[in-house]
DRENKEBA-22084 format. One record per residue (C-alpha): residue number from 1; residue in three letters; y, z, x. Coordinates in Angstrom, 2 decimals, padded with zeros to 5 digits. Example, Ala and Ser with C-alpha at 12.3 -4.5 7.8 and 13.67 -1.06 7.14 Angstrom:
! residues 2
   n res      c2      c3      c1
   1 ALA -004.50  007.80  012.30
   2 SER -001.06  007.14  013.67
//
This chain:
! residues 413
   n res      c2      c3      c1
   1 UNK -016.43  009.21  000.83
   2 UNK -019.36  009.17 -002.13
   3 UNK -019.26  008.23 -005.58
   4 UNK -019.32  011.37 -007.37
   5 UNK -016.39  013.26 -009.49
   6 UNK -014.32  014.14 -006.47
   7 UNK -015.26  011.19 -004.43
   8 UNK -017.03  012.89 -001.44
   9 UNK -020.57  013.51 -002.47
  10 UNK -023.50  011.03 -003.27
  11 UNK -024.05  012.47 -007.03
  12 UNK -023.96  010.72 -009.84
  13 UNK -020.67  010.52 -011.90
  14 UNK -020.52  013.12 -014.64
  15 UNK -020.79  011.79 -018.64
  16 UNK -017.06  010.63 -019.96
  17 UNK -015.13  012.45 -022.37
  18 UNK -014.60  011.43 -026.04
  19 UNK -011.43  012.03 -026.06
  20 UNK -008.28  013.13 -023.29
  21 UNK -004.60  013.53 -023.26
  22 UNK -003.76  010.72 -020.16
  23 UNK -006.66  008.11 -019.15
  24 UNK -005.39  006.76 -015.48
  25 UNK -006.97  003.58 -014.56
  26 UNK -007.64  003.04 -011.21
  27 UNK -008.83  005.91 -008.82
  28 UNK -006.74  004.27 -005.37
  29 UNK -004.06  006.90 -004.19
  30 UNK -001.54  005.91 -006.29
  31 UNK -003.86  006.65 -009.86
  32 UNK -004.64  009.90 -008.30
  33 UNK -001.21  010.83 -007.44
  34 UNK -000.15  009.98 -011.42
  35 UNK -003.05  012.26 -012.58
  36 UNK -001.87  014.95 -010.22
  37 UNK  001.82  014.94 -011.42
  38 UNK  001.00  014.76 -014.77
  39 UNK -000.63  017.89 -014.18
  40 UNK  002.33  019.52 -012.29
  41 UNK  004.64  018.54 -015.36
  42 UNK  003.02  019.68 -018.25
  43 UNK  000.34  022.53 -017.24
  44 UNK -002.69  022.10 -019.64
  45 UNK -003.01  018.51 -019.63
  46 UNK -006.01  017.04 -019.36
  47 UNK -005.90  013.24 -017.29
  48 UNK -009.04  011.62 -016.93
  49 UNK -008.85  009.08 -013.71
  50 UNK -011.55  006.30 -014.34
  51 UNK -012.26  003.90 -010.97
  52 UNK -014.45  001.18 -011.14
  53 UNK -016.10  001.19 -007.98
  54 UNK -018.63  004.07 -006.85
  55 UNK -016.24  005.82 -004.50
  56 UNK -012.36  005.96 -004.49
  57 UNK -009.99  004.73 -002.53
  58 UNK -012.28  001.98 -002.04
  59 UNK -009.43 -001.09 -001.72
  60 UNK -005.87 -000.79 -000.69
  61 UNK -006.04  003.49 -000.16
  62 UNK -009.30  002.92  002.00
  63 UNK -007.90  000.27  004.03
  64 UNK -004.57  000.94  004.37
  65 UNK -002.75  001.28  008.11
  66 UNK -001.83  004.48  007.56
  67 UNK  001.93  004.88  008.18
  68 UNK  004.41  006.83  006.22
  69 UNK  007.19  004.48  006.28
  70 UNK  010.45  005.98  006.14
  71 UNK  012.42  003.34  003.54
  72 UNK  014.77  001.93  006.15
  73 UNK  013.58 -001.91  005.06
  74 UNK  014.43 -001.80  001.84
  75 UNK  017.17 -002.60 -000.47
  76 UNK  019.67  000.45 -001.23
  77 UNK  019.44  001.79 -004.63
  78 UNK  016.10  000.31 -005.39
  79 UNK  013.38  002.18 -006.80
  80 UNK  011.42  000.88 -002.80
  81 UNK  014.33  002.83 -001.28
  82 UNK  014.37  005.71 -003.02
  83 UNK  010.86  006.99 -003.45
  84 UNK  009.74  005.90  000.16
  85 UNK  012.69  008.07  001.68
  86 UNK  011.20  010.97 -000.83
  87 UNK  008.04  010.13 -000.31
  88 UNK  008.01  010.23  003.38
  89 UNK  009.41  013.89  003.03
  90 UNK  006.80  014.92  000.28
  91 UNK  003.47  012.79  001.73
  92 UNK  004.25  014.98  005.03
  93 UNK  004.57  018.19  003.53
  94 UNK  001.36  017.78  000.69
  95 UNK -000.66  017.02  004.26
  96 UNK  000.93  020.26  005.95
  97 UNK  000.21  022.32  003.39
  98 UNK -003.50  021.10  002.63
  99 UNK -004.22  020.62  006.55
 100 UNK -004.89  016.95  006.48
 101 UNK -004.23  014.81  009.79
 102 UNK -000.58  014.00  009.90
 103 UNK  002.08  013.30  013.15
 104 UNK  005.94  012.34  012.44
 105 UNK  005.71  010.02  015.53
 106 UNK  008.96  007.82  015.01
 107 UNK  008.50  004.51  015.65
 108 UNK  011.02  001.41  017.64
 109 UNK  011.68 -001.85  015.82
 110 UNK  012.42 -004.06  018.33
 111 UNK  014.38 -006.88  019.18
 112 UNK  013.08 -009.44  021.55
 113 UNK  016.21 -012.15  021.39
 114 UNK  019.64 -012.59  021.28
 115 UNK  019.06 -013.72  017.47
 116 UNK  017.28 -011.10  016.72
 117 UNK  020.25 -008.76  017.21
 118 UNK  022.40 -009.00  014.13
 119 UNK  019.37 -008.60  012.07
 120 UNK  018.85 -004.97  014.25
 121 UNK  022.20 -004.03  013.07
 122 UNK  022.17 -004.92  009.66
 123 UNK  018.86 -002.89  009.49
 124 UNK  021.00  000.20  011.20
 125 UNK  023.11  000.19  008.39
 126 UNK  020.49 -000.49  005.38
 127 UNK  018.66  002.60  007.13
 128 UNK  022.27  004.49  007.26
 129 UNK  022.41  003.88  003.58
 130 UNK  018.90  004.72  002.58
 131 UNK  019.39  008.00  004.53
 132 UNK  017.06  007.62  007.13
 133 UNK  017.57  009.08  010.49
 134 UNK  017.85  006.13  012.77
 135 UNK  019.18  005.47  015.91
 136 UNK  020.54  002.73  018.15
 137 UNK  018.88  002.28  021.50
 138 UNK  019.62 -000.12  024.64
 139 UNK  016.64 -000.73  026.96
 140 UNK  016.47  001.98  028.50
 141 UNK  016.66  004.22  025.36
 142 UNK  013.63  001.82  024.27
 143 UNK  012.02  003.06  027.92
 144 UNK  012.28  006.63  027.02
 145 UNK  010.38  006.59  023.62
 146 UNK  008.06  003.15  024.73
 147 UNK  007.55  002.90  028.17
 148 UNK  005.48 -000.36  028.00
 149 UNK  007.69 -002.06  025.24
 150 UNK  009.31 -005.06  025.75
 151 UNK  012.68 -005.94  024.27
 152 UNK  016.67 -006.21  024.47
 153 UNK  017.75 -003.19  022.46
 154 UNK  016.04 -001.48  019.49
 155 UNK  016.43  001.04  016.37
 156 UNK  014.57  004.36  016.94
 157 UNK  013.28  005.58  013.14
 158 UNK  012.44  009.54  013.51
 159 UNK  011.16  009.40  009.85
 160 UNK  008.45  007.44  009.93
 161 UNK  004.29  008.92  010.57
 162 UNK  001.10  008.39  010.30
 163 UNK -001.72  010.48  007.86
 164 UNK -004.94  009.87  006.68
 165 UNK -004.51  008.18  003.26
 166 UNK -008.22  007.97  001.79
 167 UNK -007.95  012.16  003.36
 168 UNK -005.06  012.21  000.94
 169 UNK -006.78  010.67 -002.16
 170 UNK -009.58  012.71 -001.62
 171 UNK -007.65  015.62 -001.42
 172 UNK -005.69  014.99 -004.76
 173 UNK -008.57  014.30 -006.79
 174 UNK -009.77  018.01 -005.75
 175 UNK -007.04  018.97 -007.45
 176 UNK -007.18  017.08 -010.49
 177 UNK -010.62  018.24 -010.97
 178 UNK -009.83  022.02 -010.33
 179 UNK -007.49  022.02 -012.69
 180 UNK -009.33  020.61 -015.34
 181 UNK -008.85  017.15 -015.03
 182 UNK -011.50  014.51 -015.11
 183 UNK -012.19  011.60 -012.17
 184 UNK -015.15  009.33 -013.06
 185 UNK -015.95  006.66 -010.27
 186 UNK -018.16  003.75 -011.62
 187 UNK -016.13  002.96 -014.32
 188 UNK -015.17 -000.24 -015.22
 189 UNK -011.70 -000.48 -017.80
 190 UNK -012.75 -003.84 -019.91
 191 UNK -010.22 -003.46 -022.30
 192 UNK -007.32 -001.44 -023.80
 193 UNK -006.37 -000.98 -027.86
 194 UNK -003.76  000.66 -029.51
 195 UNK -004.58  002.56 -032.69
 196 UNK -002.68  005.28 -035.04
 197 UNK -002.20  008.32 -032.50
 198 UNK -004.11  006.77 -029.62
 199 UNK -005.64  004.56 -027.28
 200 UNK -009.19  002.87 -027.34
 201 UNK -010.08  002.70 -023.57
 202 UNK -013.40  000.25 -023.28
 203 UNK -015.30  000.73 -020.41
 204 UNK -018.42 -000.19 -019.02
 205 UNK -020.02  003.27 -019.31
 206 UNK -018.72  003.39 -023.36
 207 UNK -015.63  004.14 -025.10
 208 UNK -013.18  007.10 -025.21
 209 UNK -009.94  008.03 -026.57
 210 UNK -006.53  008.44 -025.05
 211 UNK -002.97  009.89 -026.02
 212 UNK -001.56  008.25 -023.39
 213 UNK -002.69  005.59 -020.07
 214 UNK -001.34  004.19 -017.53
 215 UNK -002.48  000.91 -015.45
 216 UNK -002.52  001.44 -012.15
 217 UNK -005.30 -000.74 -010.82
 218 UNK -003.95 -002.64 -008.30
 219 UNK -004.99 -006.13 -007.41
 220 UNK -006.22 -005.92 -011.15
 221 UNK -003.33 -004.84 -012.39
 222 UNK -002.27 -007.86 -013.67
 223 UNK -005.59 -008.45 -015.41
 224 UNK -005.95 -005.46 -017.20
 225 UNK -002.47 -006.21 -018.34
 226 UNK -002.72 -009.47 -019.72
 227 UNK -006.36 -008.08 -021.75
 228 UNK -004.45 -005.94 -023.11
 229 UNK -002.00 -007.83 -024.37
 230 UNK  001.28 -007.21 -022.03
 231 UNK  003.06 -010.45 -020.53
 232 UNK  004.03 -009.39 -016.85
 233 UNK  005.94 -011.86 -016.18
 234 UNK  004.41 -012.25 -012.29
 235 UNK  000.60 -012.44 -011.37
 236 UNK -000.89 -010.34 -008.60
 237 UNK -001.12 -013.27 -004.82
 238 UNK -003.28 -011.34 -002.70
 239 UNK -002.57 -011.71  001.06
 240 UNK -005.52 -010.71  003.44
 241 UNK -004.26 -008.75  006.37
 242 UNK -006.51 -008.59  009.66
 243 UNK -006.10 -006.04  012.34
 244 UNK -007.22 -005.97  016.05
 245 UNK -007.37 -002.62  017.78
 246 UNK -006.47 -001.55  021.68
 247 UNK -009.38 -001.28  024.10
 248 UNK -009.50  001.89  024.79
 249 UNK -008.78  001.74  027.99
 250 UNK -005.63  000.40  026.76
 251 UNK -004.71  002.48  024.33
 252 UNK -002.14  004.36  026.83
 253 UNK  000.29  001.48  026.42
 254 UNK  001.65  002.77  023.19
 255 UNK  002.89  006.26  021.94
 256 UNK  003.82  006.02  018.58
 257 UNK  004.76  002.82  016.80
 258 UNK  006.12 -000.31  018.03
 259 UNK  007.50 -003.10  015.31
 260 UNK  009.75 -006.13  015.66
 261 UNK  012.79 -007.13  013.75
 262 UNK  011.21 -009.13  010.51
 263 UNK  012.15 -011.82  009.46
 264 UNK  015.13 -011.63  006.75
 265 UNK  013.23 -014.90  005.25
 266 UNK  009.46 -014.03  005.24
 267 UNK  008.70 -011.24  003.20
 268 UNK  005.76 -009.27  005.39
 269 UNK  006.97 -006.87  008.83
 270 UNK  004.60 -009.25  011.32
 271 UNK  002.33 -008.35  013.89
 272 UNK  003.03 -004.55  015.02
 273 UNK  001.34 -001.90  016.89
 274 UNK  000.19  001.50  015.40
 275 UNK -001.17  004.98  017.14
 276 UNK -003.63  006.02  014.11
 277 UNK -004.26  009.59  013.96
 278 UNK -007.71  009.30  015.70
 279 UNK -006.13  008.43  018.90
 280 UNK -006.67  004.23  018.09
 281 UNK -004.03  001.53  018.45
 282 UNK -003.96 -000.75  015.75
 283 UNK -002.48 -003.98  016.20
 284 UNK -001.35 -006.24  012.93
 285 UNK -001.52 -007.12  010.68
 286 UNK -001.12 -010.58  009.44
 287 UNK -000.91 -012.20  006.55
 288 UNK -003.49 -015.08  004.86
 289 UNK -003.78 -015.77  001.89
 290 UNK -007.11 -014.17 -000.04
 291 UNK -009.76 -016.08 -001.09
 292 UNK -011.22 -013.18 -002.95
 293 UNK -008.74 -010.20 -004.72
 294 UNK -011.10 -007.35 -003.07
 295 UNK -012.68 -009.68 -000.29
 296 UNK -012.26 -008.18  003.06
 297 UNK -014.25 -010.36  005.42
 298 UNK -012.83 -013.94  006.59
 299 UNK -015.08 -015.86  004.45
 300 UNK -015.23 -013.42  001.64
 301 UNK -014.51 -015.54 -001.49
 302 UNK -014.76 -015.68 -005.25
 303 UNK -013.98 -018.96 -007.43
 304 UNK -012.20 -016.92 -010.19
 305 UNK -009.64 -015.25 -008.06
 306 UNK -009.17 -018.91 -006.01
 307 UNK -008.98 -020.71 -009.83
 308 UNK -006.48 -017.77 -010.51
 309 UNK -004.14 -018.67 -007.31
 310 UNK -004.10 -022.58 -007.17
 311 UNK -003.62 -022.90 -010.73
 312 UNK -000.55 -020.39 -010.82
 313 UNK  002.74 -022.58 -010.26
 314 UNK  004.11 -019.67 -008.41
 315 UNK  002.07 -019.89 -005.88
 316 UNK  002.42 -023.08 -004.89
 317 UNK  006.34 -022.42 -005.03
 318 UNK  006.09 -019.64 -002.78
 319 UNK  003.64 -021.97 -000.11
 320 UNK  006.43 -024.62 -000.66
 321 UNK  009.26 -022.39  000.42
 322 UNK  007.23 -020.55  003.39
 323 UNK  004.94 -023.00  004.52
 324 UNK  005.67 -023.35  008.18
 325 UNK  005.37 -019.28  008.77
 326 UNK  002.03 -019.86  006.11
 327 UNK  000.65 -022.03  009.04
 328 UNK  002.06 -019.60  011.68
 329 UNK -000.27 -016.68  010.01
 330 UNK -003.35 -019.19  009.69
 331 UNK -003.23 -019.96  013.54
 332 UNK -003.19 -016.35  014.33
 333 UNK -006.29 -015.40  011.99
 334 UNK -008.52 -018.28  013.61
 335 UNK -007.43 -017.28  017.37
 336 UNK -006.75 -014.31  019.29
 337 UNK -005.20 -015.56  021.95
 338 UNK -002.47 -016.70  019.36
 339 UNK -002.55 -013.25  017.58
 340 UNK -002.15 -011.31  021.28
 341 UNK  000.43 -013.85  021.95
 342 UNK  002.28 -012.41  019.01
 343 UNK  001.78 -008.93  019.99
 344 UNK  002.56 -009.64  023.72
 345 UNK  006.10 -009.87  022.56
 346 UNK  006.45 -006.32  021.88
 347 UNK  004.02 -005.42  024.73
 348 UNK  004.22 -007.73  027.81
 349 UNK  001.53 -005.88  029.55
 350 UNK -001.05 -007.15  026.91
 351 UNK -003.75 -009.13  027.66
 352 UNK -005.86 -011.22  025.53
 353 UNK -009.28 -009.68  026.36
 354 UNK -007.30 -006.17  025.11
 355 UNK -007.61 -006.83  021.52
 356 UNK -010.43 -005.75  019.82
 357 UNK -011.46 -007.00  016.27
 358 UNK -011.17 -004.31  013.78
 359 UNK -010.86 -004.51  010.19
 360 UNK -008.95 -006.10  006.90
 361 UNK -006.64 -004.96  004.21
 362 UNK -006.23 -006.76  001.24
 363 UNK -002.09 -006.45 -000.55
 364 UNK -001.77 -006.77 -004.16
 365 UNK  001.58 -008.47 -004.41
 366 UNK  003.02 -009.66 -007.40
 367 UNK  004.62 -013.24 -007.37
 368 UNK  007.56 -014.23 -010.13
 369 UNK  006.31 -017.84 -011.66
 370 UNK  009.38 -019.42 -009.74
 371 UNK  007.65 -018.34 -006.10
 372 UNK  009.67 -015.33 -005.54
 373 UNK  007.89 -012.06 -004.25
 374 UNK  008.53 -009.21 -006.65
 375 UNK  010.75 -007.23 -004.39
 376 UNK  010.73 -003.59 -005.80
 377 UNK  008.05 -001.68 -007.49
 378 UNK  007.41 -003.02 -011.24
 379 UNK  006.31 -001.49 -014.59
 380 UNK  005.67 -002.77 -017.62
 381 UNK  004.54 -002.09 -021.14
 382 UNK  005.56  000.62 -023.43
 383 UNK  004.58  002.86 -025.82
 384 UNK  001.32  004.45 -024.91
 385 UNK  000.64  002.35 -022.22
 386 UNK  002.70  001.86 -019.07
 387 UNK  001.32 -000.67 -016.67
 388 UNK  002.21 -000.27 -013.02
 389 UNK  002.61 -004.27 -012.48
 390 UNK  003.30 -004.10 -008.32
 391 UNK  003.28 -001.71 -005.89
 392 UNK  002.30 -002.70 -002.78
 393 UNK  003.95 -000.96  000.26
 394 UNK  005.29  001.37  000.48
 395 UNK  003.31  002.61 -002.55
 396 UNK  001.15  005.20 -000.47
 397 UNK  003.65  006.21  001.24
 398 UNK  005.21  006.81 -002.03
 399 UNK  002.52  007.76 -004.03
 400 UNK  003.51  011.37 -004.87
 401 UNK  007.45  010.90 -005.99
 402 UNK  005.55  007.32 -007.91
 403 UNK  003.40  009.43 -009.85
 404 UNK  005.90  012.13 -010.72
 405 UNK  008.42  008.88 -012.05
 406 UNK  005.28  007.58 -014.53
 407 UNK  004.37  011.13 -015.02
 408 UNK  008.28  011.43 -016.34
 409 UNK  008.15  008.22 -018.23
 410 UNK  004.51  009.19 -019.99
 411 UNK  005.62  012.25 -020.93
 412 UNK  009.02  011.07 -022.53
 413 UNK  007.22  009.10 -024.74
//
């Protein structure tokens, strides 16, 4: 990836429109998916996607694990739900039908204890209701898909993949721009106005003129928001997640995707293992607090964003109420025999000197000011403006039927 128009080349970005019928902020998967449905809907219209960095899919896109989740943890009937199990349907076909790396591999959650067990079941039946093709397996049903897995009985999910995501992006924004669209990297939103007929979009590259726009830049989200003038109601916690990889000697030890049974009380999956498309294992993630929104090293770190956190009373009601598993996480960043030791519970055979340091993702999650995690995808706004407020995964996985609902709800203005 570049910073050019499409994303791919090294030349500079092209001069910015006066005017356009949809400005997208944010040029991540999701912003690109928006400008490509928009385009789908209403043939003719001319979105303008305008990213602030010098290539897209530069944060969450760019470092995401790459699995198409199939929907089977999350709540039936919410918006989660619903566009992961159509998402995971359509994210699989758009990469069939534009040749980009994708495999429907399936993947085993896995329970490791007796207690663990009810909490397999009750995901059996939230999958059942999601409509997601799941299955019930005993150990040696685990044995068949995971030879090297570990565990007293597990869930087998058929829907679930893995794709290229930043491929994906990439892709889309061809689109856009072929039919007529416009996607500008190296351009920073500073502000959003409502006029008569329009909106002012401010940017560092100069002004232009929108119809309609749409917010969806991520672990600024919230930001851009509040500058323009919207109360969200939650504020964007980001939560650093580091990955190890498999030697590659190792890497045999896993097919497809192994994942244990989360924990009903602790809002992230834990430490799971993941066959990329390139033939890697991927082991992870965790989950640390950020010191820095977009800071992807250990001791990346910005004063704003930490100001932003220990000064938001959420925050500190979320630390109060998951503390212990807060301390848990912090252990396994600072030592990998505690992170393998995590991992070794899906995969006895692993050994410390296995795991491989690899790199970071950074999750935009919104927190409600009593501590809660927003649980379900979250818009806000109205009128010209919709701001997408939290989408954190599934959201790639979801990108296409996510950008087809704002496309809907743009439109219907």
């Amino acid at each position: 990836m570049g910073g050019s128009t499409d994303g791919s080349t090294g030349q500079a970005p092209s001069a910015l429109p006066e005017r356009c019928d949809v400005a997208v902020v944010g040029g991540g998967i999701l912003g690109l998916a928006t400008a490509f449905a928009l385009i789908r809907a209403r043939p003719g219209i001319r979105p303008v996607v305008l990213e602030k960095e010098n290539r897209l899919a530069s944060h969450q896109t760019g470092h995401n694990s790459g699995v198409i989740h199939s929907g089977i943890y999350y709540r039936p009937g919410s918006l989660k739900a619903r566009f992961a199990v159509l998402g995971a349907r359509s994210m699989v076909e758009f990469c069939r039908e534009h040749d980009l790396p994708v495999q429907v591999t399936g993947k085993v959650i896995v329970a490791t204890t007796e207690a663990e067990l009810g909490q397999l079941d009750r995901l059996y039946e939230r999958g059942q209701a999601n409509g997601v093709r799941v299955r019930r397996l005993d150990r040696a049903g685990l044995a068949d898909h995971e030879p090297h897995a570990g565990g007293l009985a597990a869930l087998h999910v058929a829907d679930t993949g893995i794709c290229d995501y930043p491929a994906v992006a990439l892709r889309l924004a061809r689109l856009v721009t072929e039919a007529g669209g416009g996607v500008h990297p190296a351009t920073r939103v500073t502000g959003l106005r409502e006029e008569a007929g329009g909106v002012v979009v401010h940017t560092g590259r100069g002004t232009l003129r929108a119809d309609r726009v749409v917010n969806c830049a991520g672990l600024q989200s919230d930001r851009l928001a509040a500058r323009a003038g919207v109360r969200a109601g939650a504020r964007i916690v980001p939560f650093r997640g580091e990955y190890y990889e498999l030697a590659p000697h190792r890497a045999d030890l896993v097919r497809g995707l192994i994942y244990p049974v989360p924990d009903p009380d602790f809002p992230f999956l834990g430490v799971h293992l993941t066959r990329m498309v390139d033939g890697t294992v991927h082991v992870g993630p965790n989950a640390v607090l950020a010191l820095r929104r977009e800071g992807y090293g250990r001791y990346s770190a910005s004063p704003r964003d930490v100001l932003d956190t220990l000064t938001y009373p959420g925050f500190w009601s979320l630390a109060r109420r998951h503390w212990r598993a807060g301390l848990a996480e912090m252990h396994r960043s600072a030592s990998r025999r505690a992170f393998a030791r995590a991992a070794r519970g899906l995969l006895p055979e692993l050994r410390d000197d296995d795991l491989v340091p690899a790199g970071a993702g950074v999750r935009a999650q919104a927190v409600g000011p009593g501590g809660r995690l927003v649980d379900d995808f979250l818009f806000g706004g109205g009128g010209r403006v919709l701001h997408v407020l939290n989408a954190p995964s599934p959201a790639a996985t979801a990108s296409l039927p996510i950008g087809a609902e704002i496309a809907r709800r743009l439109l219907a203005e």
